[in-house]
C-alpha positions as CSV (number, residue, x, y, z in Angstrom):
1,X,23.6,14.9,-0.2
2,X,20.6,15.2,2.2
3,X,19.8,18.7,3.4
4,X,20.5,18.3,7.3
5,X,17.9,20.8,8.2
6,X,15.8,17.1,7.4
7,X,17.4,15.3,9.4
8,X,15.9,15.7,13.0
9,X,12.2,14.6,10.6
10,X,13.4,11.7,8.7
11,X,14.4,10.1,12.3
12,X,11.1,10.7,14.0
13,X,9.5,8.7,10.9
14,X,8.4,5.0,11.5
15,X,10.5,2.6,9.8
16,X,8.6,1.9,6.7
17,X,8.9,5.3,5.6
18,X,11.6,7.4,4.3
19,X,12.0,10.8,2.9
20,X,14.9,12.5,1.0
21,X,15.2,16.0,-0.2
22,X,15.9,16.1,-4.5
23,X,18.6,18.7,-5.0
24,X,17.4,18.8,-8.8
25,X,13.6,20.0,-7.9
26,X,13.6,22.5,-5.3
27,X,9.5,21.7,-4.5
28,X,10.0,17.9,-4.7
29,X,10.5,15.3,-2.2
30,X,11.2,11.4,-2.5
31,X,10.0,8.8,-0.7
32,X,8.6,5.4,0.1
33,X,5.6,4.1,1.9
34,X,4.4,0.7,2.0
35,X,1.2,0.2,2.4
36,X,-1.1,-3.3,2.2
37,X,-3.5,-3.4,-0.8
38,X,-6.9,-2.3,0.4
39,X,-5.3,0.0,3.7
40,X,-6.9,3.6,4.4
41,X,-6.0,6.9,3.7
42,X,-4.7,7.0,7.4
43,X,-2.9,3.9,7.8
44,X,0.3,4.2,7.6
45,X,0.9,7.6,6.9
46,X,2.8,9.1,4.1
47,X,4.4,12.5,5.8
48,X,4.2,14.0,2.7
49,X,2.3,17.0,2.1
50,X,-1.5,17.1,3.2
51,X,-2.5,17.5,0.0
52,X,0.1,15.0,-1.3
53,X,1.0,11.1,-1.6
54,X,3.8,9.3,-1.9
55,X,3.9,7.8,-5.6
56,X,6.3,6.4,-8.1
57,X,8.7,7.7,-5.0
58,X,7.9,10.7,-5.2
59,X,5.3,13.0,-2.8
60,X,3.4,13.8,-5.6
61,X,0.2,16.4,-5.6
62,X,-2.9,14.5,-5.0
63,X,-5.5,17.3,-5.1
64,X,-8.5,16.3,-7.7
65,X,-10.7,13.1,-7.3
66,X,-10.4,10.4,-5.2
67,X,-11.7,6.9,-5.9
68,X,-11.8,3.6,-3.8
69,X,-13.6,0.5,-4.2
70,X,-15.7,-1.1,-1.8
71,X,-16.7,-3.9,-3.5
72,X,-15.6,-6.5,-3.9
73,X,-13.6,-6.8,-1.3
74,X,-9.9,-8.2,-1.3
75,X,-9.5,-11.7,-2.3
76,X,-13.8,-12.2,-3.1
77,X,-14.4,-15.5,-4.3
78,X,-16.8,-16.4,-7.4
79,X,-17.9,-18.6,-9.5
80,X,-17.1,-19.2,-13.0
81,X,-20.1,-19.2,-13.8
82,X,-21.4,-16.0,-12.6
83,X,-22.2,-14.1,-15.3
84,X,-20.5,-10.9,-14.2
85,X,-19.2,-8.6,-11.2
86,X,-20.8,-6.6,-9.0
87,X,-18.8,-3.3,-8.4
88,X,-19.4,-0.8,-5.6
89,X,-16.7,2.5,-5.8
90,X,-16.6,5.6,-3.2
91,X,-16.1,8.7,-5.1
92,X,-15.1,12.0,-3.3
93,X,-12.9,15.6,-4.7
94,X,-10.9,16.4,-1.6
95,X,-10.2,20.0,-3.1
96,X,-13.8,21.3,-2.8
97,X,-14.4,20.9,-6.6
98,X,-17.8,19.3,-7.6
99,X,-17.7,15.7,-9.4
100,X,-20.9,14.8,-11.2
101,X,-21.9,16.0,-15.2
102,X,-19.9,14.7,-17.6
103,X,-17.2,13.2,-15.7
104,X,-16.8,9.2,-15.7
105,X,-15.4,6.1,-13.7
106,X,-14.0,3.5,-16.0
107,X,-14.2,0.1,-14.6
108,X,-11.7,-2.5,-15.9
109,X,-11.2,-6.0,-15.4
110,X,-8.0,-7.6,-16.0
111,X,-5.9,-3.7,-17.9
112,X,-2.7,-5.8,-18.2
113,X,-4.0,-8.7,-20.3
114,X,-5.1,-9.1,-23.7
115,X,-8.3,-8.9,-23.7
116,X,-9.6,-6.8,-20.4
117,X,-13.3,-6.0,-19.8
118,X,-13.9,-2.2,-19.4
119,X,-17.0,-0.4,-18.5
120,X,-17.9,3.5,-18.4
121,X,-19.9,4.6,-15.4
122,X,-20.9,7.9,-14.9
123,X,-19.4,9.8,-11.6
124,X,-22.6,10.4,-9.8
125,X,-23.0,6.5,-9.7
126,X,-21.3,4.5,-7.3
127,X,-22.1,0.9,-8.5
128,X,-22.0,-1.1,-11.4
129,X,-21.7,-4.4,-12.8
130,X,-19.3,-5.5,-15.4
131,X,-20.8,-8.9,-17.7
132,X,-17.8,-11.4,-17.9
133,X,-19.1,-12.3,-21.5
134,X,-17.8,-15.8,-22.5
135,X,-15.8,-16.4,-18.5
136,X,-12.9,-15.6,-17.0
137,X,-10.2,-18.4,-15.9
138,X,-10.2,-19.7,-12.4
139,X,-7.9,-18.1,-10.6
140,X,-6.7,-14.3,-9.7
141,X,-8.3,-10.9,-11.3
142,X,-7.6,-7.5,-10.9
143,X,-10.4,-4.5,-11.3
144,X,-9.2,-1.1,-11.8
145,X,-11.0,2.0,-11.0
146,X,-9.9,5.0,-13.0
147,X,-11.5,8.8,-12.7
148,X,-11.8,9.9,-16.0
149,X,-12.9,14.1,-17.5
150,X,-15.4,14.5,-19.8
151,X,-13.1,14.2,-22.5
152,X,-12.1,10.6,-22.1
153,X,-8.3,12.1,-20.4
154,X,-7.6,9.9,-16.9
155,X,-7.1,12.5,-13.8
156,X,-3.5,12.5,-12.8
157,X,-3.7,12.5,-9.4
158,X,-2.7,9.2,-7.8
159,X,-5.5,8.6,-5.8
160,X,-7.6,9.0,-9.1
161,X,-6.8,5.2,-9.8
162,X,-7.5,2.6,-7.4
163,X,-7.5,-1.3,-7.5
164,X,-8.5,-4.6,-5.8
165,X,-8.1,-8.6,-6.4
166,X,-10.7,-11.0,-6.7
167,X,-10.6,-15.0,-7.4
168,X,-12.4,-17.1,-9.9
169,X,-12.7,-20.2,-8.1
170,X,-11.8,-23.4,-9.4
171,X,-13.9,-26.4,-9.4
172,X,-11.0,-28.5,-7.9
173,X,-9.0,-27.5,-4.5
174,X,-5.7,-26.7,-6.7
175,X,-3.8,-24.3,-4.5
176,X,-3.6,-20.9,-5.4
177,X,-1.4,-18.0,-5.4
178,X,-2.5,-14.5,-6.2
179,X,0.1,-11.2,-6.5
180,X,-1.5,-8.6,-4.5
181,X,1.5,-6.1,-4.9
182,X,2.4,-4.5,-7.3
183,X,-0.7,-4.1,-9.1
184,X,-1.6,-2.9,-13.0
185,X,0.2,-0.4,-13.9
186,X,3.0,-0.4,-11.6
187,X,6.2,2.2,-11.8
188,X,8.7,1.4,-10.4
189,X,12.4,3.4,-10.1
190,X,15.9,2.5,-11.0
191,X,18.1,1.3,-7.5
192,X,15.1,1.4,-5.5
193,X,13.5,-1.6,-3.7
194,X,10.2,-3.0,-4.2
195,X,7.7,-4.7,-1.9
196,X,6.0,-7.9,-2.9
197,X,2.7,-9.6,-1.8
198,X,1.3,-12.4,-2.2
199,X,-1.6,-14.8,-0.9
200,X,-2.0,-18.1,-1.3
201,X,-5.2,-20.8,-0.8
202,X,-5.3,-24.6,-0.4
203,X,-1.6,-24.1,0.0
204,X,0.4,-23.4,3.5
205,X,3.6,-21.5,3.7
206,X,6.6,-23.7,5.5
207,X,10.0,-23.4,6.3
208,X,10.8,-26.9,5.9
209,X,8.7,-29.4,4.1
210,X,8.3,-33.3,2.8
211,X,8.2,-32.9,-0.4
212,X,5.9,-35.9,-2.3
213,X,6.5,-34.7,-6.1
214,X,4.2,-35.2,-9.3
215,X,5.4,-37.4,-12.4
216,X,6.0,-34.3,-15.1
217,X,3.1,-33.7,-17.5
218,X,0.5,-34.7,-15.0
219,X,-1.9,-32.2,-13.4
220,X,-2.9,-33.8,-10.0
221,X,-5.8,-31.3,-9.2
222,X,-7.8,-32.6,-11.7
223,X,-11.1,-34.1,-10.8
224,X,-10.3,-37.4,-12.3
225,X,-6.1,-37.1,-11.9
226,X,-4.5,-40.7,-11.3
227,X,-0.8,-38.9,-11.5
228,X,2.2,-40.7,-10.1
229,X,4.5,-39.7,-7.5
230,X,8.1,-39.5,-8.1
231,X,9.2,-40.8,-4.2
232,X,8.6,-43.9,-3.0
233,X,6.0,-43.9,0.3
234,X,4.2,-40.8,-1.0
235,X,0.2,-40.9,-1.4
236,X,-0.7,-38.0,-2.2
237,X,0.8,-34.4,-3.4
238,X,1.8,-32.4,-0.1
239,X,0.6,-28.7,0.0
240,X,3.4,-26.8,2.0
241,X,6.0,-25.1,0.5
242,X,7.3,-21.3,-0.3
243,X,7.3,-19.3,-2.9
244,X,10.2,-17.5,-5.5
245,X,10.0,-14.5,-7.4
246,X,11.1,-13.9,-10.3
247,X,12.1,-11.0,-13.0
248,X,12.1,-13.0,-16.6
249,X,10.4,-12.6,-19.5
250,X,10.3,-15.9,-20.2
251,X,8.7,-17.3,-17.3
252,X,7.8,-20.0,-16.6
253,X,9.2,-21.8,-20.3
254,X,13.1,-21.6,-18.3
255,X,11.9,-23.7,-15.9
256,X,12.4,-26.8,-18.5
257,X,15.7,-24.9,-19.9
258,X,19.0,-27.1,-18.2
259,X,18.9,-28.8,-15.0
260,X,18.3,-26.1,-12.9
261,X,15.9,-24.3,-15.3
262,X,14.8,-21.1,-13.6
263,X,16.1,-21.5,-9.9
264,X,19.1,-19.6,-10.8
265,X,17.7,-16.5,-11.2
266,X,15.2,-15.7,-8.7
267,X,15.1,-12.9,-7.1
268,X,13.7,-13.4,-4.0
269,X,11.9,-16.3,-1.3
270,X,8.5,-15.7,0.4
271,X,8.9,-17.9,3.3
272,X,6.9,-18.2,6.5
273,X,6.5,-15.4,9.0
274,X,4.4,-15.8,12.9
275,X,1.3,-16.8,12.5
276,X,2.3,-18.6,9.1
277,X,-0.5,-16.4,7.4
278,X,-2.1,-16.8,4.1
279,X,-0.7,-13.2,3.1
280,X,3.1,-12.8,3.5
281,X,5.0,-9.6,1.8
282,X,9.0,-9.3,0.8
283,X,11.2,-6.6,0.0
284,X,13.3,-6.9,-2.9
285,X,16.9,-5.7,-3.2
286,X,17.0,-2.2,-4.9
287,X,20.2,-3.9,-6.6
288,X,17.7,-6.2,-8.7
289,X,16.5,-3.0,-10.7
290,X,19.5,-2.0,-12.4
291,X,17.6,-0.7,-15.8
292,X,14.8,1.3,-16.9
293,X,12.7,-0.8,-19.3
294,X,9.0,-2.8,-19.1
295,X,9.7,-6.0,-17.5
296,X,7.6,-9.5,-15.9
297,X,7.3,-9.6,-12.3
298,X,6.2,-13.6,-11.8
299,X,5.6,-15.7,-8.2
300,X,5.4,-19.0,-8.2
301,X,5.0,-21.9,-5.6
302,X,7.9,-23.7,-4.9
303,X,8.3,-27.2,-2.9
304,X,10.7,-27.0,0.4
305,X,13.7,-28.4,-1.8
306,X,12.6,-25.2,-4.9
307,X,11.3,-27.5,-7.5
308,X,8.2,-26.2,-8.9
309,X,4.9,-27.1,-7.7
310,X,3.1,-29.3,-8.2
311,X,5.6,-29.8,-11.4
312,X,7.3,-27.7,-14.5
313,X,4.1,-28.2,-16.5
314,X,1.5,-27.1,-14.5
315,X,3.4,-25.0,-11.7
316,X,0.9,-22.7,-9.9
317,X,2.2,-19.0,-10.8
318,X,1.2,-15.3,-11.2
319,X,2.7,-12.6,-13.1
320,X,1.9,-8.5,-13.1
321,X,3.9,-6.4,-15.8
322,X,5.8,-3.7,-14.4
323,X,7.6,-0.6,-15.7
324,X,10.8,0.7,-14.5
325,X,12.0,4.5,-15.0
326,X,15.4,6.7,-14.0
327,X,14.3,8.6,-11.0
């Protein structure tokens, strides 16, 4: 039961934001604020204590170092082959305590994969730049900041940790599709609902679409692709469309399982909003986290009828791993 003596505040909050008193923890408050990728400190804000933010649904005590990167910025395009990235990070202790000597920034390309890329900066450095070695694959990557003591042992705060996306480009114009939210790491909770970005490139967003489908098996952003098309009058592969998300481990191999393979199990449609921007956001259902456990977040593109795009062989998809716990 909510305390009432809250009531009169949780009104006067804006409608992205909601707090709840926790009978079980006297000095603990949830609550939920959804904030873009890449937003200041300021926008929107979490009502939460000043010295606290919202995290993991929770206002959680944020006191202790503060890290955000400033380079590169969301969405950066490179090569493949650049030989590495370029990293600029702000670093400031908003409780008065000194950073510098022995503490550390570790820099990490790509935490959720098999093989990320990880580099130790000192604090009193604000740039770096991490070698990408033998390449990293066209398409989206994700570099983490995390504020590290001397000792190797990651500050807890949540503003300690920070992250951004940025795109290998491909030498073709294949559209793209890049999860912006959630990011490495993610927590979610049990019954609670979770917001989803995405942005897409060489692709538009639309809410009805004629749909020129690829022969299976054939790639037809390939330099030299000569792929048929499965209607008659079609002369090349449309890019409009939408996108699903999904919450299956065995994404995207069920999209060849039956008939309708995947498509009845998604848990949500990114369609088009005003504007029909590049960047579109969803809110899941809390009722599609039932159970705690580490599970695949996937978005794919979709035609206007939800077959996959461009086919089920090469459909253009991105995935994040997140972790679900009992609140």
């Amino acid at each position: 039961m909510r305390a009432s003596i809250l009531s009169g505040f949780i009104l006067s909050l804006s409608a992205c934001y909601t707090v709840e008193f926790d009978e079980q923890a006297s000095d603990a408050y949830y609550c939920q604020v959804f904030a873009p990728l890449g937003a200041s400190d300021d926008a929107p804000p979490t009502q939460c204590l000043e010295t606290h933010r919202c995290a993991e649904f929770r206002c959680a005590d944020d006191r202790g170092p503060h890290v955000a990167i400033s380079g590169p910025e969301l969405l950066t395009e490179f090569s493949a082959v650049d030989p590495g990235l370029g990293v600029s990070f702000d670093l400031t202790d908003l409780d008065g305590n000194p950073l510098g000597g022995s503490d550390r920034v570790l820099l990490t390309i790509d935490p959720h994969k098999p093989e990320p890329i990880s580099l130790l900066v000192a604090a009193g450095d604000d740039s770096a730049v991490l070698e990408f070695g033998s390449g990293l694959e066209p398409g989206p990557h994700r570099l983490v900041a995390e504020v590290q003591a001397d000792d190797g042992t990651p500050y807890t705060n949540p503003s300690a940790t920070s992250h951004t996306v940025f795109i290998i480009k491909d030498v073709t114009t294949r559209p793209r599709l890049a999860l912006l939210e959630p990011g490495p790491g993610h927590v979610h909770v049990v019954g609670q609902e979770l917001e989803v970005r995405i942005a897409v490139s060489n692709f538009q967003f639309a809410a009805t679409s004629s749909d020129c489908h690829v022969a299976e098996g054939c790639d037809p952003f390939t330099l030299d692709a000569t792929c048929s098309l499965a209607e008659m009058g079609c002369t090349e592969v449309n890019r409009t469309g939408h996108a699903h998300i999904y919450l299956r481990e065995d994404y995207p191999g069920c999209l060849t399982e039956g008939l309708l393979g995947c498509n009845d199990d998604y848990i949500g449609v990114l369609r088009p909003t005003e504007g029909n921007a590049d960047v579109l956001s969803l809110m899941i259902e809390a009722d599609n986290f039932p159970e705690a456990g580490t599970f695949t977040l996937s978005a794919a593109l979709q035609y206007g009828n939800h077959a996959a795009y461009p086919n089920k062989t090469f459909v253009v998809f991105d995935q994040m791993p997140i972790t679900i716990i009992e609140r």
